[in-house]
SEMAR-530226 format. One record per residue (C-alpha): residue number from 1; x, y, z. Coordinates in nm, 2 decimals. Layout:
<sites>
(site NUM,(X,Y,Z))
...
</sites>
This chain:
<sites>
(site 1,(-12.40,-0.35,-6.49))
(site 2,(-12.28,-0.11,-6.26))
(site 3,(-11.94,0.03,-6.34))
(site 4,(-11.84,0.16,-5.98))
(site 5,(-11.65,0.06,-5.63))
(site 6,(-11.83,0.02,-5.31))
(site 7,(-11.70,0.38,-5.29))
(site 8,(-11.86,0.49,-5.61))
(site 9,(-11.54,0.55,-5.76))
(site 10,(-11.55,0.48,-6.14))
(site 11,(-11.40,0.13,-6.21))
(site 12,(-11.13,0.25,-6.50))
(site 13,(-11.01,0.44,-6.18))
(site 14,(-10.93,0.14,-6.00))
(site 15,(-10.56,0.04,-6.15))
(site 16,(-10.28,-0.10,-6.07))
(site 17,(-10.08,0.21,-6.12))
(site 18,(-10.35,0.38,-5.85))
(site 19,(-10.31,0.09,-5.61))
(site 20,(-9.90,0.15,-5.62))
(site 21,(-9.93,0.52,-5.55))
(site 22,(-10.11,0.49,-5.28))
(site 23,(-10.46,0.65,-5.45))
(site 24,(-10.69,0.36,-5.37))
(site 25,(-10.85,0.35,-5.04))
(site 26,(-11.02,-0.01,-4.93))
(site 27,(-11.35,0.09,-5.01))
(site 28,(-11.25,0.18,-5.41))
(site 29,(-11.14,-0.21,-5.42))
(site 30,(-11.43,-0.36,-5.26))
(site 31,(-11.71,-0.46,-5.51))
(site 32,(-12.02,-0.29,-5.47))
(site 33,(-12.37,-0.46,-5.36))
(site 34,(-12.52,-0.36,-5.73))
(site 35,(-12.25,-0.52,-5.90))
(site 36,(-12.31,-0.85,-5.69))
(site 37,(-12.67,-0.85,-5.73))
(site 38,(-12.63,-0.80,-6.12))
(site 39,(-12.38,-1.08,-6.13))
(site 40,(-12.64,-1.32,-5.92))
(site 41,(-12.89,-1.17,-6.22))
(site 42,(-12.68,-1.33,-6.45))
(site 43,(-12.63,-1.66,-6.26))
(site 44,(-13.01,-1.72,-6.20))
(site 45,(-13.09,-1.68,-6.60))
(site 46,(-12.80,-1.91,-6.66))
(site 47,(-12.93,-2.18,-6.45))
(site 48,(-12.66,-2.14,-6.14))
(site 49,(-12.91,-2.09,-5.88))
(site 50,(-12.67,-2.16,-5.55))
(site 51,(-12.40,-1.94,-5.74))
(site 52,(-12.70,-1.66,-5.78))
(site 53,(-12.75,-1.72,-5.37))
(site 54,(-12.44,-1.69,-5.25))
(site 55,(-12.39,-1.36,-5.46))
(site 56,(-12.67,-1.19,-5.31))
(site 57,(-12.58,-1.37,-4.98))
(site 58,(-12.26,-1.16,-5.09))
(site 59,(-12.41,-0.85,-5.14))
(site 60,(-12.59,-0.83,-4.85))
(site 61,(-12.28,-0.84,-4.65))
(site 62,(-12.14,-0.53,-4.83))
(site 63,(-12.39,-0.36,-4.59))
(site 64,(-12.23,-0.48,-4.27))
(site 65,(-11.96,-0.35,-4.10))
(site 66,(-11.54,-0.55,-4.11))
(site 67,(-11.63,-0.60,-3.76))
(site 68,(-11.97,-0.75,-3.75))
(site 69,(-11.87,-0.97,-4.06))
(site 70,(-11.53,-1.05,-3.86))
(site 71,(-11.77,-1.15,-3.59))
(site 72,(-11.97,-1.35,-3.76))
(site 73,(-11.70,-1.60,-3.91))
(site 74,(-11.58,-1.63,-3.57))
(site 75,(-11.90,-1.72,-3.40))
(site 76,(-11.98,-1.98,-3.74))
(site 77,(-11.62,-2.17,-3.65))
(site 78,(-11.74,-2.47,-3.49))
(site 79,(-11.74,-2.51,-3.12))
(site 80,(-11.71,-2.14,-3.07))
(site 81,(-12.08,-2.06,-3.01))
(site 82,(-12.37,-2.22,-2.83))
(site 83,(-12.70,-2.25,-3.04))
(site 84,(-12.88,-1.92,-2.87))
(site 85,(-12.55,-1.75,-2.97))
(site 86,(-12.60,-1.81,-3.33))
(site 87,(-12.98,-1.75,-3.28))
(site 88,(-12.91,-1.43,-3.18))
(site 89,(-12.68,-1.37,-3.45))
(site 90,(-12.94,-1.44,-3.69))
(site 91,(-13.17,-1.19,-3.54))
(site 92,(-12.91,-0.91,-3.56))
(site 93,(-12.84,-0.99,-3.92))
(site 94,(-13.22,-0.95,-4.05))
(site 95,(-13.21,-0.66,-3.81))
(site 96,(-12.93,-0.54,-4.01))
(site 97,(-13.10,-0.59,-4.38))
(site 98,(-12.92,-0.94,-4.40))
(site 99,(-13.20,-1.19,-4.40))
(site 100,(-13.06,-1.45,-4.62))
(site 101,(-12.71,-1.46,-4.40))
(site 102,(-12.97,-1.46,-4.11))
(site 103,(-13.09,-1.78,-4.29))
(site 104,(-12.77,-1.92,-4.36))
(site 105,(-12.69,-1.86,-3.94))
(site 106,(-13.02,-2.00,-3.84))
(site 107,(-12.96,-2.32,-4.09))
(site 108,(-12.59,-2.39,-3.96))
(site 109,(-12.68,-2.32,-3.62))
(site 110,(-12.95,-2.68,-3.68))
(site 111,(-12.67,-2.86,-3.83))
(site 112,(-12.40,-2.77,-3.59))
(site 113,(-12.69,-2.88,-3.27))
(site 114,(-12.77,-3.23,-3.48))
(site 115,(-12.37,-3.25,-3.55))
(site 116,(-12.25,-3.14,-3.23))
(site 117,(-12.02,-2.86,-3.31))
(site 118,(-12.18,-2.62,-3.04))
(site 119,(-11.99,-2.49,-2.80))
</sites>
């Protein structure tokens, strides 16, 4: 398993002690896409397939940007987008590397129409 941050610092770096003095920057105390898709490794062998999906859901979003991910919480809060909205969401995520959250927008967006939670 991969023993660094989303900034490639080395995780025995990452303390407390670092944290208070200020050393740590965000991206030394995010977790790294690697790490994520080891621990969804680890959760499919153990028989926790929806655990093992939502970690690599998970480390595809390490890709995206606070904004886009910001975004896309917003526009998944029901009543807040219409159902091309979310479609088009979808298509920027797998244009971004992030097919199964495109899959996870495309799904909701057919629940939130059948439910009506659109906007």
């Amino acid at each position: 398993m991969t023993t660094s941050s989303h900034s490639g610092r080395n995780l025995t770096e990452v303390t407390v002690e670092a944290a208070r003095s200020g050393d740590l920057a965000l991206d030394d105390i995010r977790i790294s896409r690697e790490t994520l898709l080891a621990q969804a490794d680890i959760a499919e062998r153990t028989g926790s397939a929806q655990l093992a999906m939502n970690l690599r859901r998970a480390a595809e979003m390490t890709a995206l940007s606070a904004e886009d991910m910001l975004s896309a919480y917003e526009a998944l809060r029901p009543g807040r987008s219409t159902f091309p909205e979310l479609m088009d969401l979808a298509e920027r995520l797998d244009g971004q590397s992030a097919p199964i959250c495109a899959a996870f927008v495309r799904e909701a967006a057919v629940v939130y129409r059948r439910r009506g939670l659109l906007r």
